[in-house]
Each structure stands twice: as C-alpha cells, then as structure tokens.
mmCIF entry with sequence, helices, sheets and N, C-alpha, C, O atoms, coordinates in Angstrom:
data_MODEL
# 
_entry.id   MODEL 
# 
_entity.id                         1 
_entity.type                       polymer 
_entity.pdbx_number_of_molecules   1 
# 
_entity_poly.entity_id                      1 
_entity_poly.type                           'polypeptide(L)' 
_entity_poly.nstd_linkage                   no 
_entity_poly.nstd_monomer                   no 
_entity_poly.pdbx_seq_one_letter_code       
;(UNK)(UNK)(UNK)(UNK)(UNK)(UNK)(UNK)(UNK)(UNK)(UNK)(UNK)(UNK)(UNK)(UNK)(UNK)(UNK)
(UNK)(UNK)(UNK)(UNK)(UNK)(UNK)(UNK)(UNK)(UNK)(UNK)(UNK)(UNK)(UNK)(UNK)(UNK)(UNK)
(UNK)
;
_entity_poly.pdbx_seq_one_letter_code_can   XXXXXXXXXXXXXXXXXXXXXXXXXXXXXXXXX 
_entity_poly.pdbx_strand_id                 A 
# 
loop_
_entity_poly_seq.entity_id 
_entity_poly_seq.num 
_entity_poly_seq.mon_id 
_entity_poly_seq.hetero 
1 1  UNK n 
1 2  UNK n 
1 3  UNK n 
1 4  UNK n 
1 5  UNK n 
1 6  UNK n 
1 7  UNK n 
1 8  UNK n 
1 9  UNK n 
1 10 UNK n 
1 11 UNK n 
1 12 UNK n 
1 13 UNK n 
1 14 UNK n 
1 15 UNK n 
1 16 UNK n 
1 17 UNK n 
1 18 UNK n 
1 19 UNK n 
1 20 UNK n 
1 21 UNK n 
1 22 UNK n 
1 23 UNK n 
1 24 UNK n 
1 25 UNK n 
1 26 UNK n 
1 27 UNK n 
1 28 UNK n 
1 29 UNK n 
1 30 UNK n 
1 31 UNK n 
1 32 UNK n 
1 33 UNK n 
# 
_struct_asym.id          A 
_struct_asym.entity_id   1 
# 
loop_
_struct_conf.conf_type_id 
_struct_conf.id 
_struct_conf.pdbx_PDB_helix_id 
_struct_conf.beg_label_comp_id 
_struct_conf.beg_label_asym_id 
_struct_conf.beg_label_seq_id 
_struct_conf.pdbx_beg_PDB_ins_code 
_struct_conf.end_label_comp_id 
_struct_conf.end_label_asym_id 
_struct_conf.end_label_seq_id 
_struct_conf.pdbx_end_PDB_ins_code 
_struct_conf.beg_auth_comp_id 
_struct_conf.beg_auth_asym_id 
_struct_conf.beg_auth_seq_id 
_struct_conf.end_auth_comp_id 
_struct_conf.end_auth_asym_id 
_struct_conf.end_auth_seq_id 
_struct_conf.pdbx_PDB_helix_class 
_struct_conf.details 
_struct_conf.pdbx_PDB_helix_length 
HELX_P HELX_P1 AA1 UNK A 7  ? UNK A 12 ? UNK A 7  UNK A 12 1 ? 6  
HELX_P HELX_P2 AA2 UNK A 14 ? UNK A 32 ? UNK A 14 UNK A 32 1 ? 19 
# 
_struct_conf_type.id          HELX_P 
_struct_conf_type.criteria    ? 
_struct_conf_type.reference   ? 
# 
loop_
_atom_site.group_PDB 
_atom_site.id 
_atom_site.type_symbol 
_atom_site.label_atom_id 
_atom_site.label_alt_id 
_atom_site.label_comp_id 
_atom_site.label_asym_id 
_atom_site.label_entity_id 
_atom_site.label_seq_id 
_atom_site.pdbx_PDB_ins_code 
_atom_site.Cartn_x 
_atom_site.Cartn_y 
_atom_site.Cartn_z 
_atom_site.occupancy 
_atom_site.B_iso_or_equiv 
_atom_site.pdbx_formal_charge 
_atom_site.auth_seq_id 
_atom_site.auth_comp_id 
_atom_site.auth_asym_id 
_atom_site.auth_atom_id 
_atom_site.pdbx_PDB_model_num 
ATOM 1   N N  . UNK A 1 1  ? 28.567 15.609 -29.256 1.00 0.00 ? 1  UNK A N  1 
ATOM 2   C CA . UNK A 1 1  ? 28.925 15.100 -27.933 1.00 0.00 ? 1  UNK A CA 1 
ATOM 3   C C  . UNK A 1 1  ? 27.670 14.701 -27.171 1.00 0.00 ? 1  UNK A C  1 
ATOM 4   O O  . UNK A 1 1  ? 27.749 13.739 -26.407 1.00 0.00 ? 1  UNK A O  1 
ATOM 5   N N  . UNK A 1 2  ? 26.478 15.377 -27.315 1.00 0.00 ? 2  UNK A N  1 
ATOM 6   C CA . UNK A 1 2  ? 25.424 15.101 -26.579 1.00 0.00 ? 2  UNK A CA 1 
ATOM 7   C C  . UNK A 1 2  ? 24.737 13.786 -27.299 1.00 0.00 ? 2  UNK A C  1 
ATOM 8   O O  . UNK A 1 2  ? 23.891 13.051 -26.791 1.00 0.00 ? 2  UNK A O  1 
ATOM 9   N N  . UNK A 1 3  ? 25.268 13.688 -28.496 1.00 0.00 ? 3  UNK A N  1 
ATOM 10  C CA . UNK A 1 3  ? 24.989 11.521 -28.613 1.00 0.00 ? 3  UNK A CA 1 
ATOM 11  C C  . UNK A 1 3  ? 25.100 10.870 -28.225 1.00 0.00 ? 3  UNK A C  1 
ATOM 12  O O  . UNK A 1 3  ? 24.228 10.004 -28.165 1.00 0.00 ? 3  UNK A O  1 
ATOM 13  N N  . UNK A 1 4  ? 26.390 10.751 -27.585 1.00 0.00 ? 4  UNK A N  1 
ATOM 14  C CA . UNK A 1 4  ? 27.100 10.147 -27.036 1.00 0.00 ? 4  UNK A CA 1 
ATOM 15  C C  . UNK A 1 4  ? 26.132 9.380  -25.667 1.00 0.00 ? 4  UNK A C  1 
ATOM 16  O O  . UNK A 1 4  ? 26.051 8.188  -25.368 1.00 0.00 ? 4  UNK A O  1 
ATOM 17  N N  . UNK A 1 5  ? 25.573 10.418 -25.118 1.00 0.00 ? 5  UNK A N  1 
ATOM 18  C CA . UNK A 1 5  ? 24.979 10.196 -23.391 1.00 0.00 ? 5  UNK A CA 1 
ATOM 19  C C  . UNK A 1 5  ? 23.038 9.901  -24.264 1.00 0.00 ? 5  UNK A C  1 
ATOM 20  O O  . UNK A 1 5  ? 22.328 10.477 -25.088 1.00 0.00 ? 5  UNK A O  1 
ATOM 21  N N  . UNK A 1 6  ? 22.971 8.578  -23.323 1.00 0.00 ? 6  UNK A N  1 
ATOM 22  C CA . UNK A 1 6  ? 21.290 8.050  -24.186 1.00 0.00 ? 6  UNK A CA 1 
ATOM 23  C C  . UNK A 1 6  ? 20.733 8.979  -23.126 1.00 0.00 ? 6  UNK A C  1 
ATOM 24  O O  . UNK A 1 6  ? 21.282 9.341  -22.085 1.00 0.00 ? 6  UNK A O  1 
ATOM 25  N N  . UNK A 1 7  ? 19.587 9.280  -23.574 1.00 0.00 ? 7  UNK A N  1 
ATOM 26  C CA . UNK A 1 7  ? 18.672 9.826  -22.783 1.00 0.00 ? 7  UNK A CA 1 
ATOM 27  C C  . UNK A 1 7  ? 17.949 9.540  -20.623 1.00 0.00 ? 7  UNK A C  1 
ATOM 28  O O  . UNK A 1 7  ? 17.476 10.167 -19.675 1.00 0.00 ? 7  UNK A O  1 
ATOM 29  N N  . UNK A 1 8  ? 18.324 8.363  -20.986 1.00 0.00 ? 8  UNK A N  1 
ATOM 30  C CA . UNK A 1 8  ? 18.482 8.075  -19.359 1.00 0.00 ? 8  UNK A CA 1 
ATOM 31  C C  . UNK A 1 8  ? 19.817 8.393  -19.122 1.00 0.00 ? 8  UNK A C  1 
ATOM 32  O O  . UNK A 1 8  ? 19.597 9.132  -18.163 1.00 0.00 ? 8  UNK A O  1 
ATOM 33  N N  . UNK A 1 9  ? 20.649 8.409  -19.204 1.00 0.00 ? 9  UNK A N  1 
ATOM 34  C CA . UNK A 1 9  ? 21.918 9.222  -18.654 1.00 0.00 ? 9  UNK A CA 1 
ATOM 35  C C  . UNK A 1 9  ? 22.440 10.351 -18.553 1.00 0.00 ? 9  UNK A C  1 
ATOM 36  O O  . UNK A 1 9  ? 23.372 10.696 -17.826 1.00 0.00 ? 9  UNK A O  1 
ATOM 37  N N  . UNK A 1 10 ? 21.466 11.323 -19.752 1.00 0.00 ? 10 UNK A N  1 
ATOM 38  C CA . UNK A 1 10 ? 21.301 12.863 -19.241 1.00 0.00 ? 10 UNK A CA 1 
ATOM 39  C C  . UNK A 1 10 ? 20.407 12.667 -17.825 1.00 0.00 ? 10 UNK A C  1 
ATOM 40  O O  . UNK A 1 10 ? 20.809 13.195 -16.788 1.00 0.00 ? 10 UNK A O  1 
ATOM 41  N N  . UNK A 1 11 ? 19.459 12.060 -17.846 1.00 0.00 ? 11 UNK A N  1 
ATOM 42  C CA . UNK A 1 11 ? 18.028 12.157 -16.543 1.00 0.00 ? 11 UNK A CA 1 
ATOM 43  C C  . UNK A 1 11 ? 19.144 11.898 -15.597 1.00 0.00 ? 11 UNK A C  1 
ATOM 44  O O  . UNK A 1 11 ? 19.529 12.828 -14.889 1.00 0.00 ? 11 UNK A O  1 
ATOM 45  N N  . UNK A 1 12 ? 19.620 10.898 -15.524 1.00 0.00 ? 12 UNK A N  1 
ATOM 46  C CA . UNK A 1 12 ? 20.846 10.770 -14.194 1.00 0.00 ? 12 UNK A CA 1 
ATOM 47  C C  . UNK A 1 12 ? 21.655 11.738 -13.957 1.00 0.00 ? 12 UNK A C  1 
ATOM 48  O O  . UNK A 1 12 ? 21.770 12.081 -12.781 1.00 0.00 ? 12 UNK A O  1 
ATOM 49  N N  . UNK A 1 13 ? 22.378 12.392 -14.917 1.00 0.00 ? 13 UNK A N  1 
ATOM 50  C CA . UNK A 1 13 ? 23.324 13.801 -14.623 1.00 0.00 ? 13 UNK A CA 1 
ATOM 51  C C  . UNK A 1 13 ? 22.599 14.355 -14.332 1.00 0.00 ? 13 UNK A C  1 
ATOM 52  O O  . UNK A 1 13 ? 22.242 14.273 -13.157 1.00 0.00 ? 13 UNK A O  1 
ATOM 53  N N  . UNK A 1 14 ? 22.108 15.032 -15.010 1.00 0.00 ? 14 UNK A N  1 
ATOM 54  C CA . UNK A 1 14 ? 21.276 16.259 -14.587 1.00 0.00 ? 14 UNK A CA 1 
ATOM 55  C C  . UNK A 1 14 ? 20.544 15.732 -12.871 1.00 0.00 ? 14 UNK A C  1 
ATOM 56  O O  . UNK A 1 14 ? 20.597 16.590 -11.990 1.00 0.00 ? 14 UNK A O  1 
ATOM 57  N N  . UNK A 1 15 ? 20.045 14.646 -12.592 1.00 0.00 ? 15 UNK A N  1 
ATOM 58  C CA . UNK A 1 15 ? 19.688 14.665 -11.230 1.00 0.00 ? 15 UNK A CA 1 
ATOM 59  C C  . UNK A 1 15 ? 20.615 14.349 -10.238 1.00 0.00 ? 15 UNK A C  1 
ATOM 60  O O  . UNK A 1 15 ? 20.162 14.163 -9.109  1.00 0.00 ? 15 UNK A O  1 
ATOM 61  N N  . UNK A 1 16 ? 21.754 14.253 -10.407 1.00 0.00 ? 16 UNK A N  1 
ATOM 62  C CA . UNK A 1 16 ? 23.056 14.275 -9.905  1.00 0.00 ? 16 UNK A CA 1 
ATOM 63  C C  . UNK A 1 16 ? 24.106 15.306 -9.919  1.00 0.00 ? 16 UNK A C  1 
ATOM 64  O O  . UNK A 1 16 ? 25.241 15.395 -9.451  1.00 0.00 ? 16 UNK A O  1 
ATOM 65  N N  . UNK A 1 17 ? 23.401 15.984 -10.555 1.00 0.00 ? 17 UNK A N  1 
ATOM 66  C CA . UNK A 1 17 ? 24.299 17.425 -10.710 1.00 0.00 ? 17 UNK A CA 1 
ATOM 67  C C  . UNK A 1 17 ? 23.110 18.449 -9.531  1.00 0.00 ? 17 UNK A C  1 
ATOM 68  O O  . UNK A 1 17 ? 23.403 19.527 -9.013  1.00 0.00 ? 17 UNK A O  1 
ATOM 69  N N  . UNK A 1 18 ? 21.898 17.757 -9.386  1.00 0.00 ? 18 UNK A N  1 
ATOM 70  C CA . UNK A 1 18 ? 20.908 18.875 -9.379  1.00 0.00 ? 18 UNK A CA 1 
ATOM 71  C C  . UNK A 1 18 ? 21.050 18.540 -7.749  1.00 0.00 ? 18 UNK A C  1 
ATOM 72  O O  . UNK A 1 18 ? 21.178 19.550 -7.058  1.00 0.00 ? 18 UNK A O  1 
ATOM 73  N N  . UNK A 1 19 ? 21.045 17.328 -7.072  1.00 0.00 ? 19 UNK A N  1 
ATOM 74  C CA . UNK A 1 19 ? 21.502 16.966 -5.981  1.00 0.00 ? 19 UNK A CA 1 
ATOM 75  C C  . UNK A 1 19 ? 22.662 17.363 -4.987  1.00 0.00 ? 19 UNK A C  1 
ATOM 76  O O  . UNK A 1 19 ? 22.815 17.568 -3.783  1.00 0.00 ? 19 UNK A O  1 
ATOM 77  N N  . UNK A 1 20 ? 23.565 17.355 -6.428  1.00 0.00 ? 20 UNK A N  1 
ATOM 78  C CA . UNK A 1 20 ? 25.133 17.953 -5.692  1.00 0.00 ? 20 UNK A CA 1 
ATOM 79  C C  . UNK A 1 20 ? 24.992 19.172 -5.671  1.00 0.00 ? 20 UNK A C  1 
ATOM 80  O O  . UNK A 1 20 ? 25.224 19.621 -4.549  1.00 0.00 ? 20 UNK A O  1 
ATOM 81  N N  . UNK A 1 21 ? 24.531 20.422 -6.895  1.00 0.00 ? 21 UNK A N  1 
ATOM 82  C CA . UNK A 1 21 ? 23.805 21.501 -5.978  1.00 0.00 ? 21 UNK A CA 1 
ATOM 83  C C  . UNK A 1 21 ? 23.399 22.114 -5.029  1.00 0.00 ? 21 UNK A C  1 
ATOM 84  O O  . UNK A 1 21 ? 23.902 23.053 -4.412  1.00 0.00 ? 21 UNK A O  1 
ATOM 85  N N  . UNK A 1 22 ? 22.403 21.541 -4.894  1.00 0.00 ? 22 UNK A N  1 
ATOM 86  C CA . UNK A 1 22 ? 21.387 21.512 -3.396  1.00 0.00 ? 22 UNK A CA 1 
ATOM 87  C C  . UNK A 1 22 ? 22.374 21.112 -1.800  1.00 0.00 ? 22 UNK A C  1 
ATOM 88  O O  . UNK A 1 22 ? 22.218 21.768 -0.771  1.00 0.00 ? 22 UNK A O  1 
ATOM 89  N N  . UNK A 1 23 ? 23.294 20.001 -1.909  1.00 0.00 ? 23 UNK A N  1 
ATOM 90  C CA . UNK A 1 23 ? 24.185 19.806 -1.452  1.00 0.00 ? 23 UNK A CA 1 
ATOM 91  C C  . UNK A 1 23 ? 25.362 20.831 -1.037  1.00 0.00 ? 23 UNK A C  1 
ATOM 92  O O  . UNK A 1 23 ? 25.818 21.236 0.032   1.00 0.00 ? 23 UNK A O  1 
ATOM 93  N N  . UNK A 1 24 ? 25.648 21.065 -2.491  1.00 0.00 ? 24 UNK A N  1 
ATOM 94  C CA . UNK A 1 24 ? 26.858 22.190 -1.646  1.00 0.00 ? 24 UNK A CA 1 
ATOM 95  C C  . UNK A 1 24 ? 26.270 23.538 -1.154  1.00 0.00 ? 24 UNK A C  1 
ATOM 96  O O  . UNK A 1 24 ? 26.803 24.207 -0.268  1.00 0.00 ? 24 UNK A O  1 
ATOM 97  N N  . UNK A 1 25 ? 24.985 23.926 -1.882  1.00 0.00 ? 25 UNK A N  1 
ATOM 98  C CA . UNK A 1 25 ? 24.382 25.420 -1.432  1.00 0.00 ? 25 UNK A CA 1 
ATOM 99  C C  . UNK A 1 25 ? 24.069 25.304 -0.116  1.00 0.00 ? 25 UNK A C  1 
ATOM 100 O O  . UNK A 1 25 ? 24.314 26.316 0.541   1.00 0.00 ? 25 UNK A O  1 
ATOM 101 N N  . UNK A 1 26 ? 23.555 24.291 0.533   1.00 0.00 ? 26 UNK A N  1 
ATOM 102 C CA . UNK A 1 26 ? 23.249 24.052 1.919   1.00 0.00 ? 26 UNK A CA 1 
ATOM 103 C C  . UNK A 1 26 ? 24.435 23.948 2.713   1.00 0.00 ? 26 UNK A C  1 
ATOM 104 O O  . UNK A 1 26 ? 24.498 24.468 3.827   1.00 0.00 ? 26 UNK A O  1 
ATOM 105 N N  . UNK A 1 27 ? 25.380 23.305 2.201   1.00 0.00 ? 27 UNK A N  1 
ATOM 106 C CA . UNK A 1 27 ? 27.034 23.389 3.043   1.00 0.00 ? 27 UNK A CA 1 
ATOM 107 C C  . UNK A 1 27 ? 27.589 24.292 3.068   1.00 0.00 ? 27 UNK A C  1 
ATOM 108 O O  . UNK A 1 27 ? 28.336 24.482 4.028   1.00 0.00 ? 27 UNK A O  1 
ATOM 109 N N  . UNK A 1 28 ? 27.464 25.437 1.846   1.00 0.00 ? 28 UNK A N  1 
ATOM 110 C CA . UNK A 1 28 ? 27.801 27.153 1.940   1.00 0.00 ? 28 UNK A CA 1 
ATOM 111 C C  . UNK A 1 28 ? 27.080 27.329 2.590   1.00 0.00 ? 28 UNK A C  1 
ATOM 112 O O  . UNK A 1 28 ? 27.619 27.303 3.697   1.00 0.00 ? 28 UNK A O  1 
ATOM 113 N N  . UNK A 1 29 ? 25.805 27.572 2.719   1.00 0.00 ? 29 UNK A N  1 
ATOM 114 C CA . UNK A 1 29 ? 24.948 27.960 4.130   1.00 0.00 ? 29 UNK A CA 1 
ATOM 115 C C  . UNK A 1 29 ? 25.019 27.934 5.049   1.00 0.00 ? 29 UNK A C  1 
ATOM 116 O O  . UNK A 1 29 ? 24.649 28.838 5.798   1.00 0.00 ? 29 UNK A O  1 
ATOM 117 N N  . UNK A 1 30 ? 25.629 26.671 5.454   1.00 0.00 ? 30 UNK A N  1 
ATOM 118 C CA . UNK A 1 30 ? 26.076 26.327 6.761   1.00 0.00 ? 30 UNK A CA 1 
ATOM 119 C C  . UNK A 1 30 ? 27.505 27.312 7.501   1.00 0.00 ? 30 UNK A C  1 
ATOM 120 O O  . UNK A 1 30 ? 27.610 28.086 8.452   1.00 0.00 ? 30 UNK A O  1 
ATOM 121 N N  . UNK A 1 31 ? 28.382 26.793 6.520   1.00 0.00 ? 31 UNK A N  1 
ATOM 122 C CA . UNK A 1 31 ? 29.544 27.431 6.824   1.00 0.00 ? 31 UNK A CA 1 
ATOM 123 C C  . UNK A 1 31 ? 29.544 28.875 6.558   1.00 0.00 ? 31 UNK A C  1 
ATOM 124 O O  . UNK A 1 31 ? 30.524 29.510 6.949   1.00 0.00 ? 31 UNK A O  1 
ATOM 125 N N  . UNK A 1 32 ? 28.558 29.516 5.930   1.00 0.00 ? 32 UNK A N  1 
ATOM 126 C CA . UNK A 1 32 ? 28.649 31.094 6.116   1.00 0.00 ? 32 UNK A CA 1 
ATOM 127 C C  . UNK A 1 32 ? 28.255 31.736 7.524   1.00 0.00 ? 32 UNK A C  1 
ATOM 128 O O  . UNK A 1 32 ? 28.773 32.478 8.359   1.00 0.00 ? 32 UNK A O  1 
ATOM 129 N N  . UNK A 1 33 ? 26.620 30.794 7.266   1.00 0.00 ? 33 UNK A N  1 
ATOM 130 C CA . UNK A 1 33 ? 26.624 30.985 8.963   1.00 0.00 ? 33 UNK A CA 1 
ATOM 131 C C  . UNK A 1 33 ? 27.335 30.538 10.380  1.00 0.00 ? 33 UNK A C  1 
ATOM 132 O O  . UNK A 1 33 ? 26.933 31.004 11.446  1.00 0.00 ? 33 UNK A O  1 
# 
C-alpha cells in the first residue's frame, strides 16, 4: 500500500496531517480553557 503514494505525497500527508495536528491541539486548548 505504501507504493502506491510517490514520495512527494507521503511529504504532503505527513505535512498535512502534521498541520491538522497542531490545529486541533490548539482548538482543544482553547476550548478546555
């Protein structure tokens, strides 16, 4: 399965996953506080 995705399109997930992360941990943050 990981053939499938060329190597610039892991670099994009992964920095789109790593974004949306950062994203929601800061929006739990928010809303906890």
């Amino acid at each position: 399965m990981a053939e499938r995705f060329s190597r610039r399109d892991m670099l994009r997930i992964s920095a789109v996953a790593g974004v949306g992360t950062a994203l929601g941990a800061g929006l739990v943050s928010e809303l906890v506080r």
